[in-house]
MDTraj code that builds the backbone (N, CA, C; nanometers):
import mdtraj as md
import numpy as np

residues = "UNK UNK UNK UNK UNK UNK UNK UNK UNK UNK UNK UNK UNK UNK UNK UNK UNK UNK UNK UNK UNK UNK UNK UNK UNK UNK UNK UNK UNK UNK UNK UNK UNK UNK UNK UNK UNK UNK UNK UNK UNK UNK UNK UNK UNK UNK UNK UNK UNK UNK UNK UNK UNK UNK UNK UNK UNK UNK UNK UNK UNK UNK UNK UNK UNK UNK UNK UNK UNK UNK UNK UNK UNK UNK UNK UNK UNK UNK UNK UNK UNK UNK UNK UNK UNK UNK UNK UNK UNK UNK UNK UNK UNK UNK UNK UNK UNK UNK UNK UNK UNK UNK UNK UNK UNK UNK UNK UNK UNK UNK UNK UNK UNK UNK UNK UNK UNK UNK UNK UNK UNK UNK UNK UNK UNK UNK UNK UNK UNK UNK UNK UNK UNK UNK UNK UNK UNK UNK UNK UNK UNK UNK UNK UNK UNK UNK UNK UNK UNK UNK UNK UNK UNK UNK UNK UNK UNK UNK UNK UNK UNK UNK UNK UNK UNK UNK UNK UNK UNK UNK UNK UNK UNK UNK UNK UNK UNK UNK UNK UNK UNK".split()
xyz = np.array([
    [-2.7046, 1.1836, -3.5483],
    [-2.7450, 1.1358, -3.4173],
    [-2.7124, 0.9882, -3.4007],
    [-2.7171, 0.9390, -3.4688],
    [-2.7266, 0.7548, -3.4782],
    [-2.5433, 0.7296, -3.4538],
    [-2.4752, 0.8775, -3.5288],
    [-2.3369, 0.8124, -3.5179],
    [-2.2994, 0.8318, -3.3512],
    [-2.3822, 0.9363, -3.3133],
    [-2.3110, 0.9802, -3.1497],
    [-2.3838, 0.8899, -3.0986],
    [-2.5043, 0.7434, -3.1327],
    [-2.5761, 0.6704, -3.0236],
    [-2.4662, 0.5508, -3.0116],
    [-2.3906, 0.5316, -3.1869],
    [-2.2799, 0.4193, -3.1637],
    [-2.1606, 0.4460, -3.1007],
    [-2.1397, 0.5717, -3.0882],
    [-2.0213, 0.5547, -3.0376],
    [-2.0018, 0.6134, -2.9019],
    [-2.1003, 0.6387, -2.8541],
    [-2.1432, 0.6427, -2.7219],
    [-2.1725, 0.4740, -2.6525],
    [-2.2394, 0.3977, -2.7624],
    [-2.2373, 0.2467, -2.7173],
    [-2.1146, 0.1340, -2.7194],
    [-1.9902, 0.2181, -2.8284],
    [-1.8892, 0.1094, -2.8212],
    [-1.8184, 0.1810, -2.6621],
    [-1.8226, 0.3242, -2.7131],
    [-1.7910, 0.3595, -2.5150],
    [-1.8141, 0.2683, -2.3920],
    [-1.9729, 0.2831, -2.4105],
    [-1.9638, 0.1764, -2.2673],
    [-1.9226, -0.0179, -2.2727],
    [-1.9442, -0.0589, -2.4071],
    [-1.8786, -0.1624, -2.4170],
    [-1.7129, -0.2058, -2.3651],
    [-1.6709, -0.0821, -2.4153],
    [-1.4986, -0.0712, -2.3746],
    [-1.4490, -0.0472, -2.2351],
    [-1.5686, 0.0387, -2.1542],
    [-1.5385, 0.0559, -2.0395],
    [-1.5981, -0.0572, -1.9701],
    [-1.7184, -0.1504, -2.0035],
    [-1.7460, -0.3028, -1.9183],
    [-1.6208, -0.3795, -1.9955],
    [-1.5716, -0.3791, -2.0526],
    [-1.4621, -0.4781, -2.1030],
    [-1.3131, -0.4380, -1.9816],
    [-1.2769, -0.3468, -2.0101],
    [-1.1747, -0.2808, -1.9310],
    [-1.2005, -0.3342, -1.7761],
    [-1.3338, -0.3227, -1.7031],
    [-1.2979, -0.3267, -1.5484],
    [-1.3591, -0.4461, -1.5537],
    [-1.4055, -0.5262, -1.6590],
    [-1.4504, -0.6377, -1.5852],
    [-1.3178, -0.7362, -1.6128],
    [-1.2384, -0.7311, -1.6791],
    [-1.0703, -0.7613, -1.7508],
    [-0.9712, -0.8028, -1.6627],
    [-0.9955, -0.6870, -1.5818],
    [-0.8891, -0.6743, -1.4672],
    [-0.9297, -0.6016, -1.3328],
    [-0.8254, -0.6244, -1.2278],
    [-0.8781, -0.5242, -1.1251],
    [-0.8721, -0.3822, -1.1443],
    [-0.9596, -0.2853, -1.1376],
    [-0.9765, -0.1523, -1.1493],
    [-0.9340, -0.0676, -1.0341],
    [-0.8110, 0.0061, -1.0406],
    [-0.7719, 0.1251, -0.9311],
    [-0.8844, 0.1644, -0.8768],
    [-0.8842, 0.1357, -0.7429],
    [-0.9674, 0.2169, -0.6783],
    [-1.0883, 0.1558, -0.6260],
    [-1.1249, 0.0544, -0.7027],
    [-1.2647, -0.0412, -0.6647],
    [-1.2064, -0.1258, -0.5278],
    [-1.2883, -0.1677, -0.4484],
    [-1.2685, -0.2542, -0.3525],
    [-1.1835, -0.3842, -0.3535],
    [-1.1014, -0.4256, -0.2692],
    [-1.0324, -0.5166, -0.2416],
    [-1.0153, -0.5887, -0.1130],
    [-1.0358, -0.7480, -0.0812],
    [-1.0434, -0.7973, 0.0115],
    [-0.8847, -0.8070, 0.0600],
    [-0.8970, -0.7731, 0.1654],
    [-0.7284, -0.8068, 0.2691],
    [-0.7446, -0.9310, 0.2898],
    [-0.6465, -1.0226, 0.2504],
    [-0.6564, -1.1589, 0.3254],
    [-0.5171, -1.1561, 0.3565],
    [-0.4274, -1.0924, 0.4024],
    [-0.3058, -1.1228, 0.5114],
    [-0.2614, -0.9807, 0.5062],
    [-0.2062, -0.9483, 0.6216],
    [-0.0776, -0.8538, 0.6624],
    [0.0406, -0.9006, 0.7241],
    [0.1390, -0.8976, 0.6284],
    [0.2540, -0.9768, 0.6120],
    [0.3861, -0.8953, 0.7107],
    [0.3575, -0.7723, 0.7170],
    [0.4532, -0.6671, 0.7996],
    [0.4228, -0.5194, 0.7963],
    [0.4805, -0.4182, 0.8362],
    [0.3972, -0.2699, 0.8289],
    [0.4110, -0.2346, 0.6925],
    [0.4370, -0.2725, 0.5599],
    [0.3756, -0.2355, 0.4425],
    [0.3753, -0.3160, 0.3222],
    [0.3245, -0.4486, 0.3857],
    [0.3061, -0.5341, 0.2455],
    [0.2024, -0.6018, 0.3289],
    [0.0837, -0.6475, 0.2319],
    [-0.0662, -0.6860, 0.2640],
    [-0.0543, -0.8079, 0.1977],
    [-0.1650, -0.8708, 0.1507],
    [-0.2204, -0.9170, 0.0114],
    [-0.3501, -0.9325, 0.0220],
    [-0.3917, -0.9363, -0.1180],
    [-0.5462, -0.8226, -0.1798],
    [-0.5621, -0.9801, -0.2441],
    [-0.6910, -0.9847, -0.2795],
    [-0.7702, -1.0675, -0.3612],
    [-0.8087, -0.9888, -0.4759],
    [-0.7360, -1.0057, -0.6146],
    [-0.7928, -0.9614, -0.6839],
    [-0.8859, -1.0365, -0.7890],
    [-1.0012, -0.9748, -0.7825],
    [-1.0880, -1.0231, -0.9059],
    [-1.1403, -1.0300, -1.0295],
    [-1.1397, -1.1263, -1.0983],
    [-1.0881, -1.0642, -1.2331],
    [-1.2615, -1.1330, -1.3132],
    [-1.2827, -1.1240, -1.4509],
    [-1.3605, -1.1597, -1.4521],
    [-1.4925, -1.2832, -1.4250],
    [-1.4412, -1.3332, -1.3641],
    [-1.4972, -1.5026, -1.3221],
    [-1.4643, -1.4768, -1.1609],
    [-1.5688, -1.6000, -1.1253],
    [-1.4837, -1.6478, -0.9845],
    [-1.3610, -1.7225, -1.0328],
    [-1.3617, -1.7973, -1.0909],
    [-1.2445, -1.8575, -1.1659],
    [-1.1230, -1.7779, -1.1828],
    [-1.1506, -1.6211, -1.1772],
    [-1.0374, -1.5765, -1.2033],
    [-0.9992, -1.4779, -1.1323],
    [-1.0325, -1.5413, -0.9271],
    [-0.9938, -1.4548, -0.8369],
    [-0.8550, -1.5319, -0.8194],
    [-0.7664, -1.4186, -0.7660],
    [-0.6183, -1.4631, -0.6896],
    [-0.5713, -1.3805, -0.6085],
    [-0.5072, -1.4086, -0.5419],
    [-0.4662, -1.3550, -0.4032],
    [-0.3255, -1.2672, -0.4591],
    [-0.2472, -1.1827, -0.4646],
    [-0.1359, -1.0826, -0.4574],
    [-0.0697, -1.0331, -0.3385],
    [0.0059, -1.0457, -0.3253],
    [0.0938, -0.9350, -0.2542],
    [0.0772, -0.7406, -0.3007],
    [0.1227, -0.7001, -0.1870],
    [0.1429, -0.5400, -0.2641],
    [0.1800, -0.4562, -0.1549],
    [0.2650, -0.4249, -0.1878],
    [0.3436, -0.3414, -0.0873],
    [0.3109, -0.1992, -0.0899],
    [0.3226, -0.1012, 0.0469],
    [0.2197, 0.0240, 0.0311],
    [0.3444, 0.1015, -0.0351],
    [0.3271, 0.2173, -0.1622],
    [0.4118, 0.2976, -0.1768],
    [0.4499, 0.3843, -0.1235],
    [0.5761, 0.4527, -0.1414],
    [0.6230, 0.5456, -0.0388],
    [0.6438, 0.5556, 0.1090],
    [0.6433, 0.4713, 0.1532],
    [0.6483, 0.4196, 0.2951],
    [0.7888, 0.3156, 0.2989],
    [0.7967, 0.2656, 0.4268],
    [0.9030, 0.1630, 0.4621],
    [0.8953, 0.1605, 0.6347],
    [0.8338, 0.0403, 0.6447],
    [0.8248, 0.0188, 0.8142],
    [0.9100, -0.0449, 0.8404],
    [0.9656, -0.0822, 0.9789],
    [1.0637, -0.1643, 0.9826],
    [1.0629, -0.2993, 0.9544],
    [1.1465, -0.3768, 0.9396],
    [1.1708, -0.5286, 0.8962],
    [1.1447, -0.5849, 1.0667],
    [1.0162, -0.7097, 1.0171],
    [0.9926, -0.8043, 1.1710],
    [1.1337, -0.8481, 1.2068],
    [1.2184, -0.8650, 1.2197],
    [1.3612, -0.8728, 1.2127],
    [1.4503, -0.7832, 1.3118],
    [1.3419, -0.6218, 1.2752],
    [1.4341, -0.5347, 1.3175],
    [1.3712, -0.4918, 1.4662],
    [1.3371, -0.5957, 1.5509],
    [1.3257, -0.5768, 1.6784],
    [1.1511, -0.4913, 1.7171],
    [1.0944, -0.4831, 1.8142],
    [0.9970, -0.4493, 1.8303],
    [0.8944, -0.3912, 1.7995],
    [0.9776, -0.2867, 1.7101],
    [0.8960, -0.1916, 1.5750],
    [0.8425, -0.2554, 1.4861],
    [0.9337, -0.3331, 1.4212],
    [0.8964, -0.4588, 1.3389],
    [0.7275, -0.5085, 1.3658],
    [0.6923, -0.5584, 1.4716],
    [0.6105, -0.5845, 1.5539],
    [0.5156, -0.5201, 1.5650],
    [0.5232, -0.3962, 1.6178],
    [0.4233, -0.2759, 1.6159],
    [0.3839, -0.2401, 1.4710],
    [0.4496, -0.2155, 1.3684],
    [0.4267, -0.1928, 1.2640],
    [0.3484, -0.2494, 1.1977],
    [0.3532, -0.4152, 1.2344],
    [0.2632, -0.4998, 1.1502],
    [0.1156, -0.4835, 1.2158],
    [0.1131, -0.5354, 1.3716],
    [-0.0049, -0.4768, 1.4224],
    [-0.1109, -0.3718, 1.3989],
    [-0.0082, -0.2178, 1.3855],
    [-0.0899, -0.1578, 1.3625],
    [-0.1578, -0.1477, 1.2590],
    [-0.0620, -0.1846, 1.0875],
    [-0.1415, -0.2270, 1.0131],
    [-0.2515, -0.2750, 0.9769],
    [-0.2061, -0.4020, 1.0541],
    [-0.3550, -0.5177, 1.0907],
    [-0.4628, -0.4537, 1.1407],
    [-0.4638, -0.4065, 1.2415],
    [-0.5523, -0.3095, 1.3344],
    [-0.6864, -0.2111, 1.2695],
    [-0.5755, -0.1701, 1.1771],
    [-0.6713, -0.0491, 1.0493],
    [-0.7094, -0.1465, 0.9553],
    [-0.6308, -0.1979, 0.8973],
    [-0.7602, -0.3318, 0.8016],
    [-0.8514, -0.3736, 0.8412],
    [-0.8358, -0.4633, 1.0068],
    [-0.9326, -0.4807, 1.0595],
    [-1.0860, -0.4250, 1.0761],
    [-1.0348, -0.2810, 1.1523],
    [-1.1797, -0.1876, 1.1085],
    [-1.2233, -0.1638, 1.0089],
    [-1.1344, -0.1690, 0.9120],
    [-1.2188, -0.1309, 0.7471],
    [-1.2944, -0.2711, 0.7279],
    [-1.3019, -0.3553, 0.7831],
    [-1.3831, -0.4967, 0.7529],
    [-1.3129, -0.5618, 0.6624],
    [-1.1501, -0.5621, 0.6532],
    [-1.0155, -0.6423, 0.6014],
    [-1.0981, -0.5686, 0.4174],
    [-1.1204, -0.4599, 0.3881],
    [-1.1598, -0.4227, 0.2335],
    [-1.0802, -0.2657, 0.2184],
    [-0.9754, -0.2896, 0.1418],
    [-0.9351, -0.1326, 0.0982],
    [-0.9780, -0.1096, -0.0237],
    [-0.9660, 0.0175, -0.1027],
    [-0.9230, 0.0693, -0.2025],
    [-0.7854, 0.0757, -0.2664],
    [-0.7925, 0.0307, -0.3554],
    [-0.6055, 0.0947, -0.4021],
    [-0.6264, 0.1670, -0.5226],
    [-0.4883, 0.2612, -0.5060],
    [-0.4565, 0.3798, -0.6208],
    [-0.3140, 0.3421, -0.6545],
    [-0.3379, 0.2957, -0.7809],
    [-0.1911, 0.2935, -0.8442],
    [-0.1346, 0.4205, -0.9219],
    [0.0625, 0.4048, -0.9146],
    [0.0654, 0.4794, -0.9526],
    [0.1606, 0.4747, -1.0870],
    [0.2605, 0.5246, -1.1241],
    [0.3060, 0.4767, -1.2484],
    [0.3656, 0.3415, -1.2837],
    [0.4522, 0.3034, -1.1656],
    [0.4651, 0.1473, -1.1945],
    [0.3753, 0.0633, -1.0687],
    [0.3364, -0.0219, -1.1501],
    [0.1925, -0.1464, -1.0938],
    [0.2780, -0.2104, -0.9667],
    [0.4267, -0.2394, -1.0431],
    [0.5128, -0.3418, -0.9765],
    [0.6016, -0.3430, -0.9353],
    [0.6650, -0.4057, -0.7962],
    [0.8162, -0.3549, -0.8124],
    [0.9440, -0.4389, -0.8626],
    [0.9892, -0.4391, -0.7974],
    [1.1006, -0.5459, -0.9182],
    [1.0966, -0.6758, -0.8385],
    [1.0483, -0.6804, -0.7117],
    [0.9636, -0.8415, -0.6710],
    [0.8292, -0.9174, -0.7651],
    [0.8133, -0.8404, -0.8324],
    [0.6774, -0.8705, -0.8392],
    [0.5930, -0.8365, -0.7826],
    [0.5671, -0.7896, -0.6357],
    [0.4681, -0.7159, -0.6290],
    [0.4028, -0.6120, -0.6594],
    [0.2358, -0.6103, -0.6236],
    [0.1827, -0.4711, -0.6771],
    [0.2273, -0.2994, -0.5837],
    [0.2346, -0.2409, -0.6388],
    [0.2531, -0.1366, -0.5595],
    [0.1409, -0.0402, -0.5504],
    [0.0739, 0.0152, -0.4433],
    [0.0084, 0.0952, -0.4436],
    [-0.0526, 0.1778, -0.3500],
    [-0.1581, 0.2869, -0.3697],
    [-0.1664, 0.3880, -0.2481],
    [-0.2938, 0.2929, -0.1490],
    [-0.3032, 0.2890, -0.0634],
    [-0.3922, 0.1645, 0.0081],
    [-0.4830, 0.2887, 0.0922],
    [-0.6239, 0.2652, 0.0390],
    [-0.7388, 0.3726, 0.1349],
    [-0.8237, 0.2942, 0.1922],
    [-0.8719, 0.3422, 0.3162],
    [-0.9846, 0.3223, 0.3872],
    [-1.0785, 0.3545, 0.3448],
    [-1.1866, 0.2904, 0.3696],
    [-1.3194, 0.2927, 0.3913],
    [-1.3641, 0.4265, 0.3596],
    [-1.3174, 0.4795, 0.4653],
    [-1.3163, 0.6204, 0.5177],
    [-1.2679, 0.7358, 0.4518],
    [-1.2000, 0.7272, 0.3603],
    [-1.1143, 0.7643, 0.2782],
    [-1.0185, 0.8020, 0.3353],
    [-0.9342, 0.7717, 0.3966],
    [-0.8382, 0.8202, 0.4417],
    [-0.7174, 0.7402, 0.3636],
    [-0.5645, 0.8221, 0.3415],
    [-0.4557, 0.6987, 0.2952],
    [-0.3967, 0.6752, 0.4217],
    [-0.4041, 0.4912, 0.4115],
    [-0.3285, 0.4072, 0.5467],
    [-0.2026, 0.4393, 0.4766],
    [-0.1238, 0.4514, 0.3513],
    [0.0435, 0.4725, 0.3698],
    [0.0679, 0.6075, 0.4652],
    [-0.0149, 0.7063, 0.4479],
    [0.0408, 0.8291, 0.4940],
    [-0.0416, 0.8285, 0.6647],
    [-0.1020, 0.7444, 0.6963],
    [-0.1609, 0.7232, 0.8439],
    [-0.0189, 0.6339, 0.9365],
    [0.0004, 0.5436, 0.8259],
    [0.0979, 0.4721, 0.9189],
    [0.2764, 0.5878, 0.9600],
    [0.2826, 0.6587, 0.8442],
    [0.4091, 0.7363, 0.8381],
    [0.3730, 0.8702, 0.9853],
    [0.2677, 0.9187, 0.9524],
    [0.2082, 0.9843, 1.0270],
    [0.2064, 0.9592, 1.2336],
    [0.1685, 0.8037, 1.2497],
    [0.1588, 0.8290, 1.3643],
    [0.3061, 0.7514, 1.3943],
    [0.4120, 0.7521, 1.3280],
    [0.5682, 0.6918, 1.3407],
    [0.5210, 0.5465, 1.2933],
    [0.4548, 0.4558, 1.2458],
    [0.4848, 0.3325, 1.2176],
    [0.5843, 0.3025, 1.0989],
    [0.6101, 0.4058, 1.0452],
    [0.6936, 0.3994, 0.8834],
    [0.7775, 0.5325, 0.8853],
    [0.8781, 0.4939, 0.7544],
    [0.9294, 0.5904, 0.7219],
    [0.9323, 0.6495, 0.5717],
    [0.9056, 0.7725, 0.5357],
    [0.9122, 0.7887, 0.3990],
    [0.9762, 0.7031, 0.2903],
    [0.9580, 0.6440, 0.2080],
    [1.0307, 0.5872, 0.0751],
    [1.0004, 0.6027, -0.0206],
    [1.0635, 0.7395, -0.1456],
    [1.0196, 0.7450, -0.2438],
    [1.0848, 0.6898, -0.3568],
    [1.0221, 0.5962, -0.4176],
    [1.1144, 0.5487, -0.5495],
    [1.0530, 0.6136, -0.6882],
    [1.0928, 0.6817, -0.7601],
    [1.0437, 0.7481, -0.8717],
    [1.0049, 0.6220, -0.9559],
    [0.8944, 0.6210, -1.0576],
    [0.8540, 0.7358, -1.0727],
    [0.7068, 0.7327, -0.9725],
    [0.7190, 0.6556, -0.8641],
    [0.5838, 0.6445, -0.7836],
    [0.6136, 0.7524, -0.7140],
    [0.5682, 0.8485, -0.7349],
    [0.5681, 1.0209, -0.6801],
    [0.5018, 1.0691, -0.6065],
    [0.3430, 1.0520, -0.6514],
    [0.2740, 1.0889, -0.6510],
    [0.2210, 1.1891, -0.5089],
    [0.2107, 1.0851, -0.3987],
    [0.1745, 1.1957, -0.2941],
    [0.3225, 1.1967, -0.2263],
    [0.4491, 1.2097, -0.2229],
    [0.5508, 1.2437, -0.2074],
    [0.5432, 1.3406, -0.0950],
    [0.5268, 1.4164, -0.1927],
    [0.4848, 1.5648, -0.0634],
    [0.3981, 1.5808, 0.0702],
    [0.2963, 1.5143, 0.0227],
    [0.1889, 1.4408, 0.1229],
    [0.2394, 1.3642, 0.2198],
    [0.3371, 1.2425, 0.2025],
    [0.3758, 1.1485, 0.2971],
    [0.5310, 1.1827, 0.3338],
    [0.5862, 1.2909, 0.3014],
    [0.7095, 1.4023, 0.3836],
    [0.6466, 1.4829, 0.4808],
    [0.4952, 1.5390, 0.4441],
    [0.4769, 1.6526, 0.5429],
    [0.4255, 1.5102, 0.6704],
    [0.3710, 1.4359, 0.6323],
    [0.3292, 1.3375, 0.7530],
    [0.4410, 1.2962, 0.8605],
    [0.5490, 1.2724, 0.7578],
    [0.6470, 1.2449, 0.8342],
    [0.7484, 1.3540, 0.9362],
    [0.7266, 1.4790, 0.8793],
    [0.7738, 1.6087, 0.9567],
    [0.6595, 1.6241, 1.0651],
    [0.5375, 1.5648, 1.0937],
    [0.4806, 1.6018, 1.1687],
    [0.5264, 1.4777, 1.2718],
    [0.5363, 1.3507, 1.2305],
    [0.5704, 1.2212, 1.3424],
    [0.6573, 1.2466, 1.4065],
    [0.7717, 1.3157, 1.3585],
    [0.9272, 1.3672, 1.4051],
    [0.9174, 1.4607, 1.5179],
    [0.8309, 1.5886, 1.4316],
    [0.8031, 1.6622, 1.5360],
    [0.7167, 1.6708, 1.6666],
    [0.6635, 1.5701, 1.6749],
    [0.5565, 1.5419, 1.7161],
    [0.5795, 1.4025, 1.8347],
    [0.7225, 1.3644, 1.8155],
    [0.8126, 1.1916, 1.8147],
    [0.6808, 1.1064, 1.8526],
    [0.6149, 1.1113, 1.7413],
    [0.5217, 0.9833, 1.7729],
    [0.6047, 0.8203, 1.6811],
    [0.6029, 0.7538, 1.7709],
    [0.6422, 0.5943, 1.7196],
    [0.7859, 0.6017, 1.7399],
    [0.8255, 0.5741, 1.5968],
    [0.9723, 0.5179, 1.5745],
    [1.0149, 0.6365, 1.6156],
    [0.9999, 0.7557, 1.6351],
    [1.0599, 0.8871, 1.6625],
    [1.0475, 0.9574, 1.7806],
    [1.0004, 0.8632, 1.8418],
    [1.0036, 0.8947, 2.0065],
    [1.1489, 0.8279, 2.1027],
    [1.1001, 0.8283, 2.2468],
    [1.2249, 0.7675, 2.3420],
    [1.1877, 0.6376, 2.2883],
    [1.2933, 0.5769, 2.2823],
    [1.3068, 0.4387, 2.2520],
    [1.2664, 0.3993, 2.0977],
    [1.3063, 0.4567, 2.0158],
    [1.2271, 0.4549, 1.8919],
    [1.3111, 0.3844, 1.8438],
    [1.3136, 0.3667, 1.6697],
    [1.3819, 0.3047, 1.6212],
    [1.5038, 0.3776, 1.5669],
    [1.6338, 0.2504, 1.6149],
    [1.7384, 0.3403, 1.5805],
    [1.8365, 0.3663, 1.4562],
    [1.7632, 0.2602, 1.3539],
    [1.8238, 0.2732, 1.2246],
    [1.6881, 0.2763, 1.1363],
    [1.6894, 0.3179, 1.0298],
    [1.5973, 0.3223, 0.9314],
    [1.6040, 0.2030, 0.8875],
    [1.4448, 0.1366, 0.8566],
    [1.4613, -0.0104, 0.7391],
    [1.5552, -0.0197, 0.6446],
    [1.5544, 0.0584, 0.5445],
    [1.6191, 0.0212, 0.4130],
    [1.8048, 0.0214, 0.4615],
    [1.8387, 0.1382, 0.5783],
    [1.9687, 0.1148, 0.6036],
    [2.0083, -0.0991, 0.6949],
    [1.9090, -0.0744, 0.7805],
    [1.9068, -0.1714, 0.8403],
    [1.9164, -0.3097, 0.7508],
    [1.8497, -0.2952, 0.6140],
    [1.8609, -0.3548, 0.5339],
    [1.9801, -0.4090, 0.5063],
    [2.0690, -0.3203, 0.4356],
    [2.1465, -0.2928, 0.4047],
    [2.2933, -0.3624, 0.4554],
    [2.2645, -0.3802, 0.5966],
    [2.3739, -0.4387, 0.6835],
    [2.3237, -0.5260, 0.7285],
    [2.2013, -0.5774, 0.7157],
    [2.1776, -0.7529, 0.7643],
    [2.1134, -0.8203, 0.6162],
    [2.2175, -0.7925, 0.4786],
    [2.1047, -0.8763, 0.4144],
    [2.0717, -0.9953, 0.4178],
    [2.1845, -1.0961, 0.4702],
    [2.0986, -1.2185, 0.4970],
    [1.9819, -1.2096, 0.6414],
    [1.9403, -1.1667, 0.6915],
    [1.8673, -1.1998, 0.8001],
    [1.7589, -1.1691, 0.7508],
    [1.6989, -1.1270, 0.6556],
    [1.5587, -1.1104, 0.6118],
    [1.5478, -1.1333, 0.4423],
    [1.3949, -1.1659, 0.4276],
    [1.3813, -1.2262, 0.3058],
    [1.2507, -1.1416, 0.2655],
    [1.2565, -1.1340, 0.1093],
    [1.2012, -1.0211, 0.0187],
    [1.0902, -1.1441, 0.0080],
    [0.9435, -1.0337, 0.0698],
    [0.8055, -1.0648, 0.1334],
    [0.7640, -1.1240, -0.0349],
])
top = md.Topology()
chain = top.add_chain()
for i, resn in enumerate(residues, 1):
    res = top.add_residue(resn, chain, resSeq=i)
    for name in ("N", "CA", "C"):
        top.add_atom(name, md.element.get_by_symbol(name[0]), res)
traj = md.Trajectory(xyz[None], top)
């Protein structure tokens, strides 16, 4: 009995060491900017006040248009803003196999309050477009069927007047006119 009371006690030692260490998937996070329709930045807190800092993190699987790329650009960030706003600027995030992308930023699934996922809300009502980079997979399937419903549905970028090139192509052919958030 005494051995299952210790090692039931280095258990919870390891698990207050672990989330008080670093930020923990899934625990609360303050929004302090929305930079465009899928890059934020989070306050993360680490053990101290001493050892809060502010991040970037771009939502996975998504891609809204570049402020650059004309009015969508625009709408995209708004609506972003809009849904942070009501959550009282505090998400959740779910990471998934890589933390980071090759900017340095964090990558991850961004939830409401409410539980709902804002990547697959924004793809959903047209503010974004699917982007899957392996091995961030995860709801893949989830944020394709969102996007077969925006299409079908031409809500946003997929309506009259929508957008007429995809971000990452748009990318592609103006790389100097925009700069990696």
């Amino acid at each position: 009995m005494l051995y299952y009371t210790k090692i039931f006690i280095l258990l919870l030692i390891a698990l207050f060491i672990s989330e008080t260490s670093f930020a923990v998937p899934g625990s609360p996070y303050a929004v302090t900017a929305v930079h465009d329709g899928d890059t934020i930045s989070v306050r993360i807190s680490g053990s101290s006040k001493a050892g809060q800092r502010t991040e970037k993190l771009r939502l996975i699987g998504i891609d809204a248009p570049e402020m650059k790329q004309g009015k969508w650009g625009q709408k995209a960030k708004k609506r972003l803003r809009d849904i942070i706003n009501r959550n009282r600027r505090t998400v959740n995030i779910e990471f998934d196999a890589d933390r980071r992308d090759k900017y340095g930023r964090l990558l991850g699934y961004v939830w409401s309050r409410n539980s709902y996922m804002i990547n697959e809300r924004l793809v959903r009502e047209g503010y974004a477009v699917l982007y899957t980079i392996p091995p961030n997979v995860r709801y893949a399937n989830r944020l394709s069927s969102a996007q077969k419903t925006a299409r079908s549905k031409k809500r946003g970028i997929w309506g009259p007047g929508g957008l007429r090139k995809k971000p990452a192509d748009w990318r592609r052919e103006h790389p100097s006119a925009w700069q990696k958030r």
